[in-house]
Backbone bond lengths (Angstrom), bond angles and torsions (degrees), N, CA, C in turn:
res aa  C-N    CA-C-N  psi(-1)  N-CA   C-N-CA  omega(-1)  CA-C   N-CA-C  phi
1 X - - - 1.439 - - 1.532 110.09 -
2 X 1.281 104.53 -41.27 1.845 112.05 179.11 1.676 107.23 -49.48
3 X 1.320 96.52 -64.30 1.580 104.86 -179.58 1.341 125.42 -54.58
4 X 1.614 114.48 -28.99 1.524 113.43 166.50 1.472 104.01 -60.43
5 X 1.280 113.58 -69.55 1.962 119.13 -166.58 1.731 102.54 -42.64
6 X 1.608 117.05 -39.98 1.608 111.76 -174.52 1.620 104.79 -76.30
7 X 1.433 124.92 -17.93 1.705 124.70 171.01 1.509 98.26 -83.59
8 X 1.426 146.36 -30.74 1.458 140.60 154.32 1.128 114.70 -40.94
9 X 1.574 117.56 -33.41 1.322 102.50 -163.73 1.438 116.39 -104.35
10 X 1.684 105.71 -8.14 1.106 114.99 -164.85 1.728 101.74 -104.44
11 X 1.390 112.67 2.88 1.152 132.53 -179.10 1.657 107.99 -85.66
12 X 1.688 99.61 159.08 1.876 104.72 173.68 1.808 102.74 -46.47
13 X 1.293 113.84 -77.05 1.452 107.52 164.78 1.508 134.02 -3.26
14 X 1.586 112.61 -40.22 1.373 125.68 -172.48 1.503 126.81 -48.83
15 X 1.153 135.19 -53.19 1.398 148.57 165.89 1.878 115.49 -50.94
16 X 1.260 100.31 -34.84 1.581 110.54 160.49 1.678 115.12 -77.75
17 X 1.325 120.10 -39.57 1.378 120.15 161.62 1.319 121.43 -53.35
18 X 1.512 111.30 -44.42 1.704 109.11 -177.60 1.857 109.52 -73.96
19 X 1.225 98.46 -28.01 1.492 95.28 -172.21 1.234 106.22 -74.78
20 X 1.670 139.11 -53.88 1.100 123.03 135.25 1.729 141.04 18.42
21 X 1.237 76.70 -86.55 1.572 82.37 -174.97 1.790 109.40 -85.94
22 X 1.509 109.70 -18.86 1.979 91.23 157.28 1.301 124.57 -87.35
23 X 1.374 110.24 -3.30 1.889 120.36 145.06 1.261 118.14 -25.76
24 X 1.013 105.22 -51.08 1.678 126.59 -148.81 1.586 104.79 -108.38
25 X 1.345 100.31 -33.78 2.007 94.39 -159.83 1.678 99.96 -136.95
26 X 1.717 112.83 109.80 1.268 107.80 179.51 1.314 96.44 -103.82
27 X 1.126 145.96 53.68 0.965 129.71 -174.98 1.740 101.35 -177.58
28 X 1.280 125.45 114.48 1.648 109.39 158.24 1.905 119.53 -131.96
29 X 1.326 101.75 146.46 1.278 98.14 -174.17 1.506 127.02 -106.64
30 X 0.691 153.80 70.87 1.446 146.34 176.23 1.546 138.35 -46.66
31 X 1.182 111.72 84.69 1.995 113.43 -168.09 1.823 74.73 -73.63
32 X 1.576 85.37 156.36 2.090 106.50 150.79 1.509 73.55 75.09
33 X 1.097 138.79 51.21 1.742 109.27 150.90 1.195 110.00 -55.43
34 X 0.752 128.19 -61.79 1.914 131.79 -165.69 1.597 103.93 -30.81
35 X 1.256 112.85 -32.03 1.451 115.69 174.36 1.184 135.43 -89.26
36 X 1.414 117.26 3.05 1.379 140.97 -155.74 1.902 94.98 -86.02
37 X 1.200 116.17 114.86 1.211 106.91 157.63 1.641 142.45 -98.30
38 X 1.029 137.67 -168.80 1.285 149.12 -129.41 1.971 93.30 -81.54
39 X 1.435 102.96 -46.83 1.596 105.02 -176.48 2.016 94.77 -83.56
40 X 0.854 133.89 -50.89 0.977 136.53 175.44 1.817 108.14 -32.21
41 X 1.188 98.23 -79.23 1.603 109.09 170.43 1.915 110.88 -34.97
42 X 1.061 93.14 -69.12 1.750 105.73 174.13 1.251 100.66 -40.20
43 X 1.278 140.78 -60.16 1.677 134.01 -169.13 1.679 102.04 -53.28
44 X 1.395 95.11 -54.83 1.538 94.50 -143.25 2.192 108.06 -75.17
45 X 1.748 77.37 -37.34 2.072 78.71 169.20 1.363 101.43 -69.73
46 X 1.004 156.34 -26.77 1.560 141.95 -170.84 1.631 112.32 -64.86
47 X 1.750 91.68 -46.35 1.712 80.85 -178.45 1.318 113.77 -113.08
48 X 1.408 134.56 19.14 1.458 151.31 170.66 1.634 110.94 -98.15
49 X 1.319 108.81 -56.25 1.120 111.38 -149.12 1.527 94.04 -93.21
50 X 1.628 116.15 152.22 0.873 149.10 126.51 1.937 90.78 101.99
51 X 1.344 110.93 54.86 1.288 140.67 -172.12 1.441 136.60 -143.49
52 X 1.741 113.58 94.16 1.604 102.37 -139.47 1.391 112.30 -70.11
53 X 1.317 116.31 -13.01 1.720 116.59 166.20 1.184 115.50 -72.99
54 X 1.301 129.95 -10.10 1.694 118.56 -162.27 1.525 98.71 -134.15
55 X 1.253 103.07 145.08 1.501 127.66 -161.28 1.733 111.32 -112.39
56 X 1.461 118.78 99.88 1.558 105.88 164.95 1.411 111.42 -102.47
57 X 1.593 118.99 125.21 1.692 104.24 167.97 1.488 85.16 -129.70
58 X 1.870 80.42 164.35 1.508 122.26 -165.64 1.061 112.63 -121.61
59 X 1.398 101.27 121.54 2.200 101.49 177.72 1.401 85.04 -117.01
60 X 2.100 113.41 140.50 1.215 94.31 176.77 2.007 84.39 -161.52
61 X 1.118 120.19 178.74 0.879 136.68 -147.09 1.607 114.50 -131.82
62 X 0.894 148.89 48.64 1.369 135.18 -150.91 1.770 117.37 -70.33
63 X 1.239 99.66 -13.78 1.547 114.29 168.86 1.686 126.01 -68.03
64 X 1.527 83.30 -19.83 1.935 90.41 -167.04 1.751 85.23 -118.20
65 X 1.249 132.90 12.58 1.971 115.48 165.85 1.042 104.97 -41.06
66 X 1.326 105.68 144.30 1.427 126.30 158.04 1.781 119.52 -115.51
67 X 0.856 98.91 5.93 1.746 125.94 -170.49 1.588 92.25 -100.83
């Protein structure tokens, strides 16, 4: 399912997906970063990050990786 939403986004469609969904969500949180992987990461910086209205924070653990 991850990998479909990161081919949405990486798709013509994509820029309508992010706007979308920062419609809706100024804010996202992520517990367990340390666990966050590679498509995971890709979703969430594409439409969070680097956007002065929208907020991603990270609580994460580097003691408990499993990566």
């Amino acid at each position: 399912m991850l990998g479909l939403v990161d081919e949405a986004l990486s798709g013509p469609r994509g820029p309508a997906l992010i706007a979308s969904l920062r419609a809706r969500f100024s804010y996202a949180l992520i517990d367990e970063f340390q666990d966050t992987d590679e498509v995971q990461w890709s979703v969430f910086k594409r439409v969070f990050a680097g956007s002065a209205d929208h907020h991603l924070i990270l609580v994460g653990d580097p003691k408990q990786a499993i990566y």
